[in-house]
PDB file of N, CA, C and O in Angstrom:
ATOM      1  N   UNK A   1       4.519  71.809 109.243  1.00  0.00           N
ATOM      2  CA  UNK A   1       3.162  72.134 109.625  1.00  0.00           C
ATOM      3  C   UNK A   1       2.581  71.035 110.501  1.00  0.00           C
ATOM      4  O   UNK A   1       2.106  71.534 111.521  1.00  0.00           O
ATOM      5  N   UNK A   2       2.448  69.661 110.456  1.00  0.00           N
ATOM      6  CA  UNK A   2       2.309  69.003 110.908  1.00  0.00           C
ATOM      7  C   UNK A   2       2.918  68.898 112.250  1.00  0.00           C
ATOM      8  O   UNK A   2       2.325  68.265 113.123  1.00  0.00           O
ATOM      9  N   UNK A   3       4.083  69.482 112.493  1.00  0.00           N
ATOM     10  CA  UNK A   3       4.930  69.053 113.845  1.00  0.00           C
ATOM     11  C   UNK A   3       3.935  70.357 114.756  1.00  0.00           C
ATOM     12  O   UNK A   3       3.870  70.268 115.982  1.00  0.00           O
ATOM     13  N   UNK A   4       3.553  70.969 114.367  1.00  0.00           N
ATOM     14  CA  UNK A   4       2.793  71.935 115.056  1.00  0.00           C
ATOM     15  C   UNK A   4       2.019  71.622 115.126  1.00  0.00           C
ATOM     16  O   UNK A   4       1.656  71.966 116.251  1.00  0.00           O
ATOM     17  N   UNK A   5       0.880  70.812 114.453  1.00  0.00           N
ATOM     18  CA  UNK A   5      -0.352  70.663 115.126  1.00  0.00           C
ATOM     19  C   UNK A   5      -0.161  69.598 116.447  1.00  0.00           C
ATOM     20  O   UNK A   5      -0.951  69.561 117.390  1.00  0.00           O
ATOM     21  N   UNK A   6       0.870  68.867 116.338  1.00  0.00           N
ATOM     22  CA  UNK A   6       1.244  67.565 117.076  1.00  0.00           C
ATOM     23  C   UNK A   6       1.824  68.363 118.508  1.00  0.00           C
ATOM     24  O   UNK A   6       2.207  67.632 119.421  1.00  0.00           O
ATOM     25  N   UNK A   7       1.871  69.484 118.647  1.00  0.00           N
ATOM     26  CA  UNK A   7       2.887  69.994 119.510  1.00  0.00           C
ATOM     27  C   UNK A   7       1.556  70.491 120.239  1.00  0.00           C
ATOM     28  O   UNK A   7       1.388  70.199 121.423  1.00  0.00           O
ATOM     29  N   UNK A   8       0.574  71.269 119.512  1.00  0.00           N
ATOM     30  CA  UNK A   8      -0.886  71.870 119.835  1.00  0.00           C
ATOM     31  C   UNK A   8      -1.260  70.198 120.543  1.00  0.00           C
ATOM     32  O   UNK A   8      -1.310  69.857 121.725  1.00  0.00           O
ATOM     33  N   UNK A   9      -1.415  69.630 119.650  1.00  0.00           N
ATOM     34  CA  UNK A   9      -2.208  68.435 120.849  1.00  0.00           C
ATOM     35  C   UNK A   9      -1.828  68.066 121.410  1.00  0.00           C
ATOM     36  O   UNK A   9      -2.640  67.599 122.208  1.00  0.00           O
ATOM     37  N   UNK A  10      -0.947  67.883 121.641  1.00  0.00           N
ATOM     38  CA  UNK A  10       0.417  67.359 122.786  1.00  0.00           C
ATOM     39  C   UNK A  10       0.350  68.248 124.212  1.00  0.00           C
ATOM     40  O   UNK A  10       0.530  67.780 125.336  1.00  0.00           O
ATOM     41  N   UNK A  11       0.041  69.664 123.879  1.00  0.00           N
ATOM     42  CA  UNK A  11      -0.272  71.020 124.827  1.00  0.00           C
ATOM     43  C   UNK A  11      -2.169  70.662 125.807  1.00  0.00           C
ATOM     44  O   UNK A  11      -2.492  70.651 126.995  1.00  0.00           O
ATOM     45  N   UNK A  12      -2.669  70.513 124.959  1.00  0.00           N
ATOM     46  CA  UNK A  12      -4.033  70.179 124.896  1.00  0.00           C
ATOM     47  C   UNK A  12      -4.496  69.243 126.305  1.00  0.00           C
ATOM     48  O   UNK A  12      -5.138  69.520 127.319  1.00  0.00           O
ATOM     49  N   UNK A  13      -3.634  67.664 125.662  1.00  0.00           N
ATOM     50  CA  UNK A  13      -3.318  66.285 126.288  1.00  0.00           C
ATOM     51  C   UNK A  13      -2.669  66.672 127.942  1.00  0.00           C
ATOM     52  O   UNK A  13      -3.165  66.133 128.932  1.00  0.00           O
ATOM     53  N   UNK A  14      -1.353  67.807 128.067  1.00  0.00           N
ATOM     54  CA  UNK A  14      -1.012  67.716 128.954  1.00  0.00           C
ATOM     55  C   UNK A  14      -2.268  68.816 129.557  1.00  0.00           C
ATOM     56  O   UNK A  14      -2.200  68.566 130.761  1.00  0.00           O
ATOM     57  N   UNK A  15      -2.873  69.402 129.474  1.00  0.00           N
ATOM     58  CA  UNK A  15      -3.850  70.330 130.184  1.00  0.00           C
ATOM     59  C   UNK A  15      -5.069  69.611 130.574  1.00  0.00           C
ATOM     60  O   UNK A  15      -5.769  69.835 131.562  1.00  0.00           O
ATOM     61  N   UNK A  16      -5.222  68.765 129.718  1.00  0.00           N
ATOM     62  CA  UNK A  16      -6.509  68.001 130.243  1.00  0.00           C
ATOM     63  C   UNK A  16      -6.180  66.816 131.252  1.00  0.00           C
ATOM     64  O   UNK A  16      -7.016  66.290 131.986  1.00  0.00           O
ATOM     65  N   UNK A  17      -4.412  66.369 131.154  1.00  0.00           N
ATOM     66  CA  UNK A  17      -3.575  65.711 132.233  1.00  0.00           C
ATOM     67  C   UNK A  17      -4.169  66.413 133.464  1.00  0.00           C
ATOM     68  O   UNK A  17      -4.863  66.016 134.400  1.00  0.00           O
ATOM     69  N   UNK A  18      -3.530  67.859 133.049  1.00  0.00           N
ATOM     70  CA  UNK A  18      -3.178  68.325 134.809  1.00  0.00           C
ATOM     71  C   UNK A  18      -3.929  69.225 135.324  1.00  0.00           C
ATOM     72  O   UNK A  18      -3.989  69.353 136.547  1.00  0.00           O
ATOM     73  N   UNK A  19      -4.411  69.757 134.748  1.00  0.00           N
ATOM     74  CA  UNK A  19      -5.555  71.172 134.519  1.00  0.00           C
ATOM     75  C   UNK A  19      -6.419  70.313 135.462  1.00  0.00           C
ATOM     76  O   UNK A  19      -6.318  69.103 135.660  1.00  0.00           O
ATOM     77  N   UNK A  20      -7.471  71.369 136.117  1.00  0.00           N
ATOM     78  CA  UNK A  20      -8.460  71.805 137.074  1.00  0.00           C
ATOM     79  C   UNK A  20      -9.627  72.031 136.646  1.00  0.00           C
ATOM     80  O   UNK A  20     -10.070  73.170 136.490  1.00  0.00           O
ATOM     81  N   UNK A  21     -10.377  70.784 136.362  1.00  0.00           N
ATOM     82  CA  UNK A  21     -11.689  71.443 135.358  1.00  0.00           C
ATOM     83  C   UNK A  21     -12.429  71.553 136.448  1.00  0.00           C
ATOM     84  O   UNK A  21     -12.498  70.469 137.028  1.00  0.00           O
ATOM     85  N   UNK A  22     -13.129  72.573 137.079  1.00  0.00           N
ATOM     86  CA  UNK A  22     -14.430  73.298 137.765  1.00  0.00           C
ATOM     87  C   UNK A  22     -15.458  72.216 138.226  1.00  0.00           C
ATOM     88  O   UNK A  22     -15.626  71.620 139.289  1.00  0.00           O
ATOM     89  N   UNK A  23     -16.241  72.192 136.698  1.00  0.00           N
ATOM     90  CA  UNK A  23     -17.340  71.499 137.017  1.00  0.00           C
ATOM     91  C   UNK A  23     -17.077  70.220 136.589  1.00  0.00           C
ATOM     92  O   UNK A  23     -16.921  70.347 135.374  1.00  0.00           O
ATOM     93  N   UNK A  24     -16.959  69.238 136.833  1.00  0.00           N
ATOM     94  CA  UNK A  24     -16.863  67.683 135.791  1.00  0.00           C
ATOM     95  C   UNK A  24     -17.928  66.963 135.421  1.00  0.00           C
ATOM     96  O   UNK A  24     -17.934  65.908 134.786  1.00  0.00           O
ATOM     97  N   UNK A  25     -19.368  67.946 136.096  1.00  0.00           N
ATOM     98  CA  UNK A  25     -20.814  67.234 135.747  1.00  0.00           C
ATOM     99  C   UNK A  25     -21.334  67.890 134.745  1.00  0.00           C
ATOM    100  O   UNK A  25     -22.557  67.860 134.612  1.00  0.00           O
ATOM    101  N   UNK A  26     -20.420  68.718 133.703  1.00  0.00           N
ATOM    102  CA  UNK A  26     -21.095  69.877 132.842  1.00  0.00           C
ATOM    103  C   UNK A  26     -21.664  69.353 131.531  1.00  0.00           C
ATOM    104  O   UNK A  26     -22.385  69.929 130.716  1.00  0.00           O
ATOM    105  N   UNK A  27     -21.038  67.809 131.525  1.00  0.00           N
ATOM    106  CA  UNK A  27     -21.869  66.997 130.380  1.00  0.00           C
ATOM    107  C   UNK A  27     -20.204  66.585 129.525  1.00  0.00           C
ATOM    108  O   UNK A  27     -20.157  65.652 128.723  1.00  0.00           O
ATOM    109  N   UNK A  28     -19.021  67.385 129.840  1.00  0.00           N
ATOM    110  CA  UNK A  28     -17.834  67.096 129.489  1.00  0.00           C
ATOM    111  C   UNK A  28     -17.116  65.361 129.575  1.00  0.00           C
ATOM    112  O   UNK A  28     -16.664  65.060 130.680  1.00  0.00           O
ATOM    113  N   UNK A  29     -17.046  64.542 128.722  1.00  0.00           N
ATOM    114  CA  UNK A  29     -16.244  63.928 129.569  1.00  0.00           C
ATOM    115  C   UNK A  29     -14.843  63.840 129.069  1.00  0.00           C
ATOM    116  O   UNK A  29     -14.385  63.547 127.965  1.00  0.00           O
ATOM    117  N   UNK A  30     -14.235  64.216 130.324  1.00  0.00           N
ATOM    118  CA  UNK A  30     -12.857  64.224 130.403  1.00  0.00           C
ATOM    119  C   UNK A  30     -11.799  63.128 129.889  1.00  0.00           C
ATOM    120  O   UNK A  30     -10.675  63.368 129.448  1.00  0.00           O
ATOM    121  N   UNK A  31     -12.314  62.065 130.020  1.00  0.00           N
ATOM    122  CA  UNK A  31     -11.189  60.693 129.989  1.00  0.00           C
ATOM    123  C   UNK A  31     -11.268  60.892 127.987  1.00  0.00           C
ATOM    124  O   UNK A  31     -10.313  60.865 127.211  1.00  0.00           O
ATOM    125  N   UNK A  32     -12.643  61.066 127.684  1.00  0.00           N
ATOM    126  CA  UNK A  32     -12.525  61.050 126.157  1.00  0.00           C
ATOM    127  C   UNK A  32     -12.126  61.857 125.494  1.00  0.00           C
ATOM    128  O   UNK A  32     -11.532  61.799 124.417  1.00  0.00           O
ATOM    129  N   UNK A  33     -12.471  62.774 126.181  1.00  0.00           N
ATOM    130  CA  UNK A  33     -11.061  63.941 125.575  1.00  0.00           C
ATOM    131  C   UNK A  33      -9.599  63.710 125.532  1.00  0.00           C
ATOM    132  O   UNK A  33      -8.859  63.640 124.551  1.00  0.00           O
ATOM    133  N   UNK A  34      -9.374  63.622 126.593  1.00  0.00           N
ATOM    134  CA  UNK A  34      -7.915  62.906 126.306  1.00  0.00           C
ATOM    135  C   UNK A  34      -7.766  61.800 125.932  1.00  0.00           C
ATOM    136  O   UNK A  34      -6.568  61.521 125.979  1.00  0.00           O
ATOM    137  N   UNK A  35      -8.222  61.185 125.659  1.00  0.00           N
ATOM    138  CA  UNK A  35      -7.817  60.035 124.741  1.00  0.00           C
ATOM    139  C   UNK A  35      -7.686  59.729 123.247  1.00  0.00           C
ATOM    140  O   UNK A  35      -6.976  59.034 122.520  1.00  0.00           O
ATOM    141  N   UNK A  36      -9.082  60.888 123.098  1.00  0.00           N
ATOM    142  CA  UNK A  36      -8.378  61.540 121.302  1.00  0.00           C
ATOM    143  C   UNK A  36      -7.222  62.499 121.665  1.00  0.00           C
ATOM    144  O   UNK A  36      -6.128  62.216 121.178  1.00  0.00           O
ATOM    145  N   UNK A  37      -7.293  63.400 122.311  1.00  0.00           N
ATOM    146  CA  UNK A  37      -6.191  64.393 122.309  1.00  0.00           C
ATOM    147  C   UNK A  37      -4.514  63.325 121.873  1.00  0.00           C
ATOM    148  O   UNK A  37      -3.750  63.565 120.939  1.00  0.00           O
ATOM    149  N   UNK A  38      -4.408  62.397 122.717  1.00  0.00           N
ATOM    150  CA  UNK A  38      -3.758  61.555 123.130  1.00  0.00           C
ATOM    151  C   UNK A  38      -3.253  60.667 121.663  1.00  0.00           C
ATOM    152  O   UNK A  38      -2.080  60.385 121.416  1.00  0.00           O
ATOM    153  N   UNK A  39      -4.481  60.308 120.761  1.00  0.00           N
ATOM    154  CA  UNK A  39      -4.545  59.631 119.788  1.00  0.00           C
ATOM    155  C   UNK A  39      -4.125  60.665 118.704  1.00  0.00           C
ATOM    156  O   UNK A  39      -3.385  60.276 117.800  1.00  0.00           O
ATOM    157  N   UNK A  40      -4.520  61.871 118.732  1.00  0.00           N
ATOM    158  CA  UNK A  40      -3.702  62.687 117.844  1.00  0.00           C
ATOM    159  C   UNK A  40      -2.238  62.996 118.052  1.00  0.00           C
ATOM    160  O   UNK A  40      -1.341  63.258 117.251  1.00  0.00           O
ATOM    161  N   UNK A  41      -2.262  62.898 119.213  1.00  0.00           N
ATOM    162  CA  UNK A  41      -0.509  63.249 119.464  1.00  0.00           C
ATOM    163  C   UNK A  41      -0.253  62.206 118.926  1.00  0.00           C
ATOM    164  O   UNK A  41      -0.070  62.464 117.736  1.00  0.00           O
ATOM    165  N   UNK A  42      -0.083  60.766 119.176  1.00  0.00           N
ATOM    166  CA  UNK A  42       0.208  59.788 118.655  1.00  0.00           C
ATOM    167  C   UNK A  42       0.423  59.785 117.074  1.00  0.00           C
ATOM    168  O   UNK A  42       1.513  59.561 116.548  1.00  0.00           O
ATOM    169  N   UNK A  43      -0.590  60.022 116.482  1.00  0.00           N
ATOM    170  CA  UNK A  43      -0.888  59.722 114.815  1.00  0.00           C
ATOM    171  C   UNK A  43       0.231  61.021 114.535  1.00  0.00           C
ATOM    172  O   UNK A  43       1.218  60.870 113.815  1.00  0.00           O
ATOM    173  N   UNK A  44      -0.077  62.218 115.179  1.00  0.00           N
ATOM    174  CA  UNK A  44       0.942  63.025 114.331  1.00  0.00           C
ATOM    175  C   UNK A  44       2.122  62.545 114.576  1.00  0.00           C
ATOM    176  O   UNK A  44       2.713  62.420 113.503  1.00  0.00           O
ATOM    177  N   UNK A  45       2.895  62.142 115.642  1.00  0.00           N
ATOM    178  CA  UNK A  45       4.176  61.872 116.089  1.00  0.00           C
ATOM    179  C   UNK A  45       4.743  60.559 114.808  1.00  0.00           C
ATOM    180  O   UNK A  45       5.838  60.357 114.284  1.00  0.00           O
ATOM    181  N   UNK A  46       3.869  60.118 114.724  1.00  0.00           N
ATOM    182  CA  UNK A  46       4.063  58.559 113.781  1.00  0.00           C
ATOM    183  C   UNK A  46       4.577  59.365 112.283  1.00  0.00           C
ATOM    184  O   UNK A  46       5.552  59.099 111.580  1.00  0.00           O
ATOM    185  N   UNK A  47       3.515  60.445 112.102  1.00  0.00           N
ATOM    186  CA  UNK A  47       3.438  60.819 110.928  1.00  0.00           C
ATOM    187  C   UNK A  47       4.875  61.850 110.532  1.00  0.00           C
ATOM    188  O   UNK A  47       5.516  61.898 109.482  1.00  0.00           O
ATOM    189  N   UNK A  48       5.006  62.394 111.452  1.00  0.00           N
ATOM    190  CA  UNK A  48       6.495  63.439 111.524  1.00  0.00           C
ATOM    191  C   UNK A  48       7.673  62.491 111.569  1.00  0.00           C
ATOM    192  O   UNK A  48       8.552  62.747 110.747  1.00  0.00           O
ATOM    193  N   UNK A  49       7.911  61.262 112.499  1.00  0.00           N
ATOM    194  CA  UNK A  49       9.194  60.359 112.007  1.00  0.00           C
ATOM    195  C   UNK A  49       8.931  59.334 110.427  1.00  0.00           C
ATOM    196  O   UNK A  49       9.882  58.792 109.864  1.00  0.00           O
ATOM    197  N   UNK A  50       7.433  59.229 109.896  1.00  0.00           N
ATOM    198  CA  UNK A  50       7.774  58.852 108.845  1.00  0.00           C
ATOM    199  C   UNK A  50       8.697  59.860 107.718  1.00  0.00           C
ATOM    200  O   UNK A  50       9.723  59.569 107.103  1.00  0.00           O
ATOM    201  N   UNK A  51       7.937  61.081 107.721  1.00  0.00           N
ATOM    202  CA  UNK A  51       8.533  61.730 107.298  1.00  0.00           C
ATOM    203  C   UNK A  51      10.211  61.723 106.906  1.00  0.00           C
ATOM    204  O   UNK A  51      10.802  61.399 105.876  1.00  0.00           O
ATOM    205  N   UNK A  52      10.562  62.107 107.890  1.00  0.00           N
ATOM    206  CA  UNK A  52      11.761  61.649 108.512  1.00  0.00           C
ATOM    207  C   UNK A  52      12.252  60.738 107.729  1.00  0.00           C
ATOM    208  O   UNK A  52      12.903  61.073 106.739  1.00  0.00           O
ATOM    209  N   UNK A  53      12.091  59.809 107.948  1.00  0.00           N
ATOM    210  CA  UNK A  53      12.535  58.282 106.706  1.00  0.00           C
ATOM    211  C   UNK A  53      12.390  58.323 105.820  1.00  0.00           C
ATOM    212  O   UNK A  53      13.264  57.914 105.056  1.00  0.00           O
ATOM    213  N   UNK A  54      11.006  58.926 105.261  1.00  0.00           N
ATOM    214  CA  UNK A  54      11.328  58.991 103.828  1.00  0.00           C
ATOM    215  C   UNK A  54      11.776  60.178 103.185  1.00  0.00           C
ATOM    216  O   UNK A  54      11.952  60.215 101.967  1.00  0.00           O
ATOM    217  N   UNK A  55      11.993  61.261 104.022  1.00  0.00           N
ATOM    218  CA  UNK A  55      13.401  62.031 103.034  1.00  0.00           C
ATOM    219  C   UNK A  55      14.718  61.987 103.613  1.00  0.00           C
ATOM    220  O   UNK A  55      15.549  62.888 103.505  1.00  0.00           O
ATOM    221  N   UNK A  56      14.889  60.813 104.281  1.00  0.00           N
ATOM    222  CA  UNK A  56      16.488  60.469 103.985  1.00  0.00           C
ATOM    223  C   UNK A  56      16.428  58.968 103.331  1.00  0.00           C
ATOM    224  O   UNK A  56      17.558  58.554 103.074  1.00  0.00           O
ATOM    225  N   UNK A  57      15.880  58.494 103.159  1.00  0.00           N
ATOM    226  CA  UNK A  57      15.639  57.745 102.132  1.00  0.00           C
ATOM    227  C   UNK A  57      15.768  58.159 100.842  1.00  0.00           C
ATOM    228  O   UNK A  57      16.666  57.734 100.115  1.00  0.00           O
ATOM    229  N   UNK A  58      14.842  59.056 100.448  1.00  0.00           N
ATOM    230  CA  UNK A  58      14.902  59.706  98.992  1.00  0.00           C
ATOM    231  C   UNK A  58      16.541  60.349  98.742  1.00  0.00           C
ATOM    232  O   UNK A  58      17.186  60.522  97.707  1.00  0.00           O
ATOM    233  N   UNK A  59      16.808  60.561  99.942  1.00  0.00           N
ATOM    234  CA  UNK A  59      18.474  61.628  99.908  1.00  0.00           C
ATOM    235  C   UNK A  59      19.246  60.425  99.670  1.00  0.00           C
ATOM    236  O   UNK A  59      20.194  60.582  98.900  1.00  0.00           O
ATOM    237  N   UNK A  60      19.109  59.492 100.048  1.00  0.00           N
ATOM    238  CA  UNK A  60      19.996  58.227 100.147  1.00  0.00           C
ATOM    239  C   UNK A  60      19.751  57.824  98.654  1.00  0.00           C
ATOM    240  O   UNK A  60      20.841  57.700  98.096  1.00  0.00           O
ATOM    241  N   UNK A  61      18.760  57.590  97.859  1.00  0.00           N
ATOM    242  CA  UNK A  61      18.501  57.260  96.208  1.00  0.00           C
ATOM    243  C   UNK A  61      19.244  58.195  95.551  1.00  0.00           C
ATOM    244  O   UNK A  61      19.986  57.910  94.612  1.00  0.00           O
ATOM    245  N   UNK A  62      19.097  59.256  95.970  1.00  0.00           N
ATOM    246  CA  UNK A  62      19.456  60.562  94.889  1.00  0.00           C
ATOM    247  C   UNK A  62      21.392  60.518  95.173  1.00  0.00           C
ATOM    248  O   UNK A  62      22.369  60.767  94.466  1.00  0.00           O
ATOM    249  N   UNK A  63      21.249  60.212  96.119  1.00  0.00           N
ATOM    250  CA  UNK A  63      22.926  60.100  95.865  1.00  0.00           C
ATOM    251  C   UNK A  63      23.365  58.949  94.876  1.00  0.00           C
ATOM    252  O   UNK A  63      24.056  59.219  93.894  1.00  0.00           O
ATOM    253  N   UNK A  64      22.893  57.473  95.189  1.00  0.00           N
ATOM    254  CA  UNK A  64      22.832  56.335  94.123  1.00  0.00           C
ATOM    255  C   UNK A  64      23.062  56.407  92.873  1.00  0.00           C
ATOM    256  O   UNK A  64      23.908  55.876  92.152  1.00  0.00           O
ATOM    257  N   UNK A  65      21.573  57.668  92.543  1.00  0.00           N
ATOM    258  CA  UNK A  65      21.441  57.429  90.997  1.00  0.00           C
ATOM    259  C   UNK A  65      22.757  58.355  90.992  1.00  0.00           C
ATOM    260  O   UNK A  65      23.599  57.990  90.171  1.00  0.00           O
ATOM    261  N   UNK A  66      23.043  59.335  91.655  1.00  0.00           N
ATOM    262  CA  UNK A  66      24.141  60.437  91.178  1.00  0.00           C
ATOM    263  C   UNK A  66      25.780  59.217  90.940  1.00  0.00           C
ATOM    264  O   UNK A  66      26.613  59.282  90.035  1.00  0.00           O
ATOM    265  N   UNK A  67      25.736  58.350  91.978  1.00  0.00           N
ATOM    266  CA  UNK A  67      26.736  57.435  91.887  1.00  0.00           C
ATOM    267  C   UNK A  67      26.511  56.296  90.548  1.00  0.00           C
ATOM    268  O   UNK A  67      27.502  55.794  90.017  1.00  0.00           O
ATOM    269  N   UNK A  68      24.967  55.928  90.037  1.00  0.00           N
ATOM    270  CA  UNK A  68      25.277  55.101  89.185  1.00  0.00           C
ATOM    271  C   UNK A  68      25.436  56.061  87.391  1.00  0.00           C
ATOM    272  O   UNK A  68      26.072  55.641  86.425  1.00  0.00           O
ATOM    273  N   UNK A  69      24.773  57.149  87.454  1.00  0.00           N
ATOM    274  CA  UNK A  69      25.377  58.130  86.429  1.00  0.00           C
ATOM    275  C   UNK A  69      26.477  57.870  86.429  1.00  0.00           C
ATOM    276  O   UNK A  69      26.850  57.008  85.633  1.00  0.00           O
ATOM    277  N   UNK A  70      27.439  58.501  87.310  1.00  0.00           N
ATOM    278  CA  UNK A  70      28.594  58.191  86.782  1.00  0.00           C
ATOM    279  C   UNK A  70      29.221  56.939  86.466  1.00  0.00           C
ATOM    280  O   UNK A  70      29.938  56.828  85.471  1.00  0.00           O
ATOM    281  N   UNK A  71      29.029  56.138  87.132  1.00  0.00           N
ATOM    282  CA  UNK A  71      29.597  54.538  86.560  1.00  0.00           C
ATOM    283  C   UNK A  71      29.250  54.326  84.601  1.00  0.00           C
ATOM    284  O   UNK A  71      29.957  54.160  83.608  1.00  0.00           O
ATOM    285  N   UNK A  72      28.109  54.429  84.814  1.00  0.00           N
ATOM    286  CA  UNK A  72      27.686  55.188  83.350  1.00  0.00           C
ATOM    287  C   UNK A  72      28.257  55.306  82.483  1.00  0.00           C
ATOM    288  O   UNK A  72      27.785  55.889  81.507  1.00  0.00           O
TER     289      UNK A  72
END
């Protein structure tokens, strides 16, 4: 779930990159938009490779204890 919202802001970030906004005096500002957009891609991206580590981490324990059972 998370890799999707990160993928949504990531979509967002590149549109407000390259996209054609009309008016730029509409009270919008642009640079701050992308720069949260930008900051969410970031935080989710961080948050999806922790992930990552810690369930092969946990996979890496669970084999352990399965290896120190048996020594056992």
């Amino acid at each position: 779930m998370g890799r999707h919202r990160t993928l949504i802001a990531l979509g967002a970030a590149m549109h407000l990159t390259f996209g054609t906004i009309p008016s730029p005096d509409d009270g919008m500002d642009v640079e701050g938009a992308l720069l949260a957009t930008l900051a969410c891609v970031a935080v989710g991206a961080a948050f999806s490779m922790l992930m990552v580590i810690m369930r092969t981490l946990l996979g890496k324990a669970m084999d352990m204890q399965t290896e120190l059972a048996e020594v056992i």
